[in-house]
C-alpha positions as CSV (number, residue, x, y, z in Angstrom):
1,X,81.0,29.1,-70.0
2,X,78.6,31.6,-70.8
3,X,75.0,30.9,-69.8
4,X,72.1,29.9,-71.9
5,X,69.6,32.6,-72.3
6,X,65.8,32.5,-71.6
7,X,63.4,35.0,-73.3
8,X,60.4,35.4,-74.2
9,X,58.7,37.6,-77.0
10,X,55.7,39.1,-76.8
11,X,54.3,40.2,-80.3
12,X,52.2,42.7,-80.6
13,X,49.0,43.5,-82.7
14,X,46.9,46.1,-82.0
15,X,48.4,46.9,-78.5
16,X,47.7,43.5,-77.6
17,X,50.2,40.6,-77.2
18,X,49.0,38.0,-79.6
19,X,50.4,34.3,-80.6
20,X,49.6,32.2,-83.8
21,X,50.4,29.0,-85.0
22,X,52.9,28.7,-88.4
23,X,52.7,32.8,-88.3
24,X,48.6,32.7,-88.8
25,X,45.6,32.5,-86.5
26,X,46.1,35.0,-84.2
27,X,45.0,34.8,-80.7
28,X,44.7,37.3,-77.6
29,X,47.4,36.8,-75.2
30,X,47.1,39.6,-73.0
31,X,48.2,42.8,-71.8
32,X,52.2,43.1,-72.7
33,X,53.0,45.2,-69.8
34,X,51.7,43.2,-67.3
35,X,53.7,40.2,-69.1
36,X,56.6,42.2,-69.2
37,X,56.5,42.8,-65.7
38,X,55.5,38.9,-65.2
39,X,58.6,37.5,-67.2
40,X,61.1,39.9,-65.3
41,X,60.1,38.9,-61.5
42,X,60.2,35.0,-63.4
43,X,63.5,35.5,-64.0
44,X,63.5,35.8,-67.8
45,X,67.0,36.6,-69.3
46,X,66.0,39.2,-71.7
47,X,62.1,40.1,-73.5
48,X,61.7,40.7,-77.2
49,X,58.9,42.7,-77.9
50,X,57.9,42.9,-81.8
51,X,55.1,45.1,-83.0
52,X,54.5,42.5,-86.0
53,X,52.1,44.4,-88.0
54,X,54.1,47.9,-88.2
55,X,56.1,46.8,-91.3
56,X,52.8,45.7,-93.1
57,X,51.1,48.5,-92.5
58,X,53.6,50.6,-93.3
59,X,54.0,52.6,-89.8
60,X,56.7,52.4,-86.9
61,X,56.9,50.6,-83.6
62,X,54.5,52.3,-80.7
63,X,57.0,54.3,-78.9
64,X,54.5,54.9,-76.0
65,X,54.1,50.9,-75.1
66,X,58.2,50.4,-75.7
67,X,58.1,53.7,-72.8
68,X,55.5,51.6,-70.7
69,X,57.3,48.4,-70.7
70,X,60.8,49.9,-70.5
71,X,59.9,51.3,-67.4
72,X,58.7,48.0,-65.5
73,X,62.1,45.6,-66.4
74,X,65.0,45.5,-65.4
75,X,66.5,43.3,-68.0
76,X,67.7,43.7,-71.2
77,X,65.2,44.3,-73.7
78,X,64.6,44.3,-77.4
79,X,62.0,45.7,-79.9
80,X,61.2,45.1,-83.3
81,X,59.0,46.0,-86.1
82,X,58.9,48.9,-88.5
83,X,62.7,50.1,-88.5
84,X,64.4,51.1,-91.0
85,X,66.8,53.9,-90.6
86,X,69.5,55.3,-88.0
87,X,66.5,57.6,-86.6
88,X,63.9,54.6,-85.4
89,X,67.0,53.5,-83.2
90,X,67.8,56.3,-82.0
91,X,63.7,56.9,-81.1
92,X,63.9,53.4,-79.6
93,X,66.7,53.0,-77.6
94,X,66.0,56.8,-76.0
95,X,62.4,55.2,-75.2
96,X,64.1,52.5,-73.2
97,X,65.6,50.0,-75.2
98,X,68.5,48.1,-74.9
99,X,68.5,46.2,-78.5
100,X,66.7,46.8,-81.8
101,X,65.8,44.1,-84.1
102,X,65.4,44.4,-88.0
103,X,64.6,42.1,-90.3
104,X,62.5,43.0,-93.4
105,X,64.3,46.5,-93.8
106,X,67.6,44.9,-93.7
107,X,66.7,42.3,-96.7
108,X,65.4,45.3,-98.9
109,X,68.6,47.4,-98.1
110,X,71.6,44.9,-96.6
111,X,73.7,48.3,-95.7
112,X,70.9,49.2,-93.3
113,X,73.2,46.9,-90.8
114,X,76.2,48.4,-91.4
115,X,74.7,52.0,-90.8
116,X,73.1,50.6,-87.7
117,X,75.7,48.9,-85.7
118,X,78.5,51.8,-87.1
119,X,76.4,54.1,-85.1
120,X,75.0,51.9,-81.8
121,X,78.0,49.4,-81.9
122,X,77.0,45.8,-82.8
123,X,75.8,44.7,-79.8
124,X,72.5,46.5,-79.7
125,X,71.6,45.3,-83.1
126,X,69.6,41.9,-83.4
127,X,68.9,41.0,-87.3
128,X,65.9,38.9,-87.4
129,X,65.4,35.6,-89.9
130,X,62.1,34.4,-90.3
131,X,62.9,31.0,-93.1
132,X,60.7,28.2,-93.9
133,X,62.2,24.7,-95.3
134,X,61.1,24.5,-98.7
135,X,62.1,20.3,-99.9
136,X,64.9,20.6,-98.0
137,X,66.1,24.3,-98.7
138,X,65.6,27.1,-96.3
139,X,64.5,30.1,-97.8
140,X,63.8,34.0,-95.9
141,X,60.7,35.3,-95.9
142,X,59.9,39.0,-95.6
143,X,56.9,41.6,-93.7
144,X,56.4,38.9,-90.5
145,X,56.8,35.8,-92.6
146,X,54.0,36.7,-95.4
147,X,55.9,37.4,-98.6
148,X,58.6,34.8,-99.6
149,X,62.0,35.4,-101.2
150,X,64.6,33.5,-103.2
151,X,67.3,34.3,-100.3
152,X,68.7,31.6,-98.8
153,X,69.2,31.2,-94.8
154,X,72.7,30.3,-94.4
155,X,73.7,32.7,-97.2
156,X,72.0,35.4,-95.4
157,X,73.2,34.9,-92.2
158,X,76.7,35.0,-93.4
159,X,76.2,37.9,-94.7
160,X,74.2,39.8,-91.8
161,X,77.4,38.8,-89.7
162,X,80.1,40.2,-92.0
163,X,77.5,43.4,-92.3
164,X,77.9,44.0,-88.6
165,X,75.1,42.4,-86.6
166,X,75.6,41.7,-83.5
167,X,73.1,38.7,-82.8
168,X,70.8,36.5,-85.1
169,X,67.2,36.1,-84.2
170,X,66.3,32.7,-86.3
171,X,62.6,31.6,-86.4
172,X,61.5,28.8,-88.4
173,X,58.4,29.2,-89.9
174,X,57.6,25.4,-90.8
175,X,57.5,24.9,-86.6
176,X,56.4,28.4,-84.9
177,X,53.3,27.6,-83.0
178,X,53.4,24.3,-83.3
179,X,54.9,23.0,-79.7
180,X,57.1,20.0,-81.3
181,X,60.5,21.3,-80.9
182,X,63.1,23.8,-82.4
183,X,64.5,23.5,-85.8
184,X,67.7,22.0,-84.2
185,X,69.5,20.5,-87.5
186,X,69.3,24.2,-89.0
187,X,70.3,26.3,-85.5
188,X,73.0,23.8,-85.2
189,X,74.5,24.1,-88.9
190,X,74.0,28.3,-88.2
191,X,76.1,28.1,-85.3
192,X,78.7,26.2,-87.5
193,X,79.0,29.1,-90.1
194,X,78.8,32.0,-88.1
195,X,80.6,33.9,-84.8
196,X,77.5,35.6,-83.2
197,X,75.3,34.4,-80.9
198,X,72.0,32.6,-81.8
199,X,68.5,33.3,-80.7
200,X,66.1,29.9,-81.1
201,X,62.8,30.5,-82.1
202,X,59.5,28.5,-83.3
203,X,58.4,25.4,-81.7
204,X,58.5,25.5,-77.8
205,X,56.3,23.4,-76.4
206,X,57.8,21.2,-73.2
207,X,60.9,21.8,-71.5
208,X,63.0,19.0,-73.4
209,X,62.7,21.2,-76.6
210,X,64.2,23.6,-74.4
211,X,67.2,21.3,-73.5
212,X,67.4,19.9,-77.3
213,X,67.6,23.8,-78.6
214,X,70.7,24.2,-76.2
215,X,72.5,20.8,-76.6
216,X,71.8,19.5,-80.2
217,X,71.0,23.1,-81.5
218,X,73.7,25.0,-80.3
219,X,71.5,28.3,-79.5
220,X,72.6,30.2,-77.4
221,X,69.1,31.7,-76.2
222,X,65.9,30.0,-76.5
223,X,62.7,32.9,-77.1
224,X,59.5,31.5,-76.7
225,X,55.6,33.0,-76.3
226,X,52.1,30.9,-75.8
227,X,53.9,27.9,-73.9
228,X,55.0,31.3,-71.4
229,X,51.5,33.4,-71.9
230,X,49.3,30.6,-71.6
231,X,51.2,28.7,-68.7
232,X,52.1,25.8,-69.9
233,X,55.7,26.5,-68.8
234,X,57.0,28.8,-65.8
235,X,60.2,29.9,-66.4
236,X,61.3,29.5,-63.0
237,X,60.7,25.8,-63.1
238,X,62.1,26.0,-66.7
239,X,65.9,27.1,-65.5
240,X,66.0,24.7,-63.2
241,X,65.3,21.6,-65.2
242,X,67.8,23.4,-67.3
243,X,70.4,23.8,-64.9
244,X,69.9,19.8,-63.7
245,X,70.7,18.7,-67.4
246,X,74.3,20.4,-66.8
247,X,73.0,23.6,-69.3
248,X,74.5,27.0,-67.0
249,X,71.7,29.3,-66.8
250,X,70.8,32.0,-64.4
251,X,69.0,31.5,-61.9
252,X,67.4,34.4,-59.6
């Protein structure tokens, strides 16, 4: 059985790791190097770091902070924010990365995923779902969750999987922030329609969400920020609640 992953993400504004609630209302969370470094010793599976202003303002991820945290972890790590063509990833993963995530570049041109993983190989390329349940229907939103689209989740997904991506990085928008629990009815119907493994995201807030995101969901990783940055939940402590309700993680 393959283990359940544990990673956190640490978005970041201004060179600054921040956390909002519901994708607003920002909030300092510290320097993301020295949380990189933190999460790692921890025993964090993998970090995520998203620079989640670059695509609305139009410029690329900061290659000097993905050089700065590259070089204190040992894990796997993936960045986000501001790519959009075969050159960004290249940049990236020569700065350190293991994975890239895209997400707004590959709704405004879909083949954007098959260039990527053609070139890397699938398994270095994360597409990124931000949705928000509309009465009952979820729908993709684009430029870190601020412009909405008529695309719908499950349809997308689909799609991103046929296109070549190697893992799906789902975060609902109606719970980010909010510390009651992942969207577990959508993560577990996503893991229904598609092949690729499934990143949880939006809602963490005790370490029963954690076990719900694994057993009812389906994820296969659970990514989480304040509830790590502000902590409310060691991730030491975490894996091992995790590994006495039968879920196979690893533990250091």
């Amino acid at each position: 059985m393959l283990t359940k992953r544990i990673i956190p993400c640490l978005d970041i504004k201004n060179g600054r790791t921040v956390k909002g609630i519901n994708f607003i209302n920002l909030r300092d969370a510290g320097d993301p190097v020295e949380l990189a470094k933190q999460y790692a010793k921890l025993g964090a599976d993998e970090l995520v770091f998203l620079d989640i202003s670059a695509t609305i303002e139009g410029r690329k991820t900061m290659h000097d902070m993905v050089l700065k945290v590259a070089e204190h972890v040992n894990i796997p790590f993936t960045v986000g924010g501001g790519i959009s063509s075969i050159e960004d990833v290249d940049d990236l993963l020569h700065c350190g990365a293991d994975k890239v995530s895209i997400n707004s570049s590959a709704i405004k041109r879909p083949e954007l995923i098959n260039e990527l993983s053609n070139k890397f190989g699938s398994q270095c390329i994360v597409v990124a779902i931000d949705a928000k349940q509309i009465e009952n229907e979820w729908f993709v939103h684009l430029a870190g969750g601020t412009i909405p689209t008529e695309i719908k989740l499950f349809d997308w997904a689909k799609e991103v999987e046929k296109r070549g991506a190697g893992e799906l990085l789902f975060t609902s928008m109606n719970n980010d922030g909010t510390k009651l629990g992942f969207a577990n009815e959508a993560l577990s119907k996503l893991s229904e329609i598609v092949n690729i493994p499934i990143i949880a995201s939006g809602g963490a807030g005790t370490v029963q969400h954690f076990i719900d995101t694994f057993t009812k969901g389906k994820a296969d990783a659970a990514l989480a920020a304040s509830v790590f940055h502000f902590g409310d939940i060691n991730i030491l402590e975490l894996k091992k609640e995790l590994k006495e309700n039968r879920i196979e993680v690893r533990l250091l």
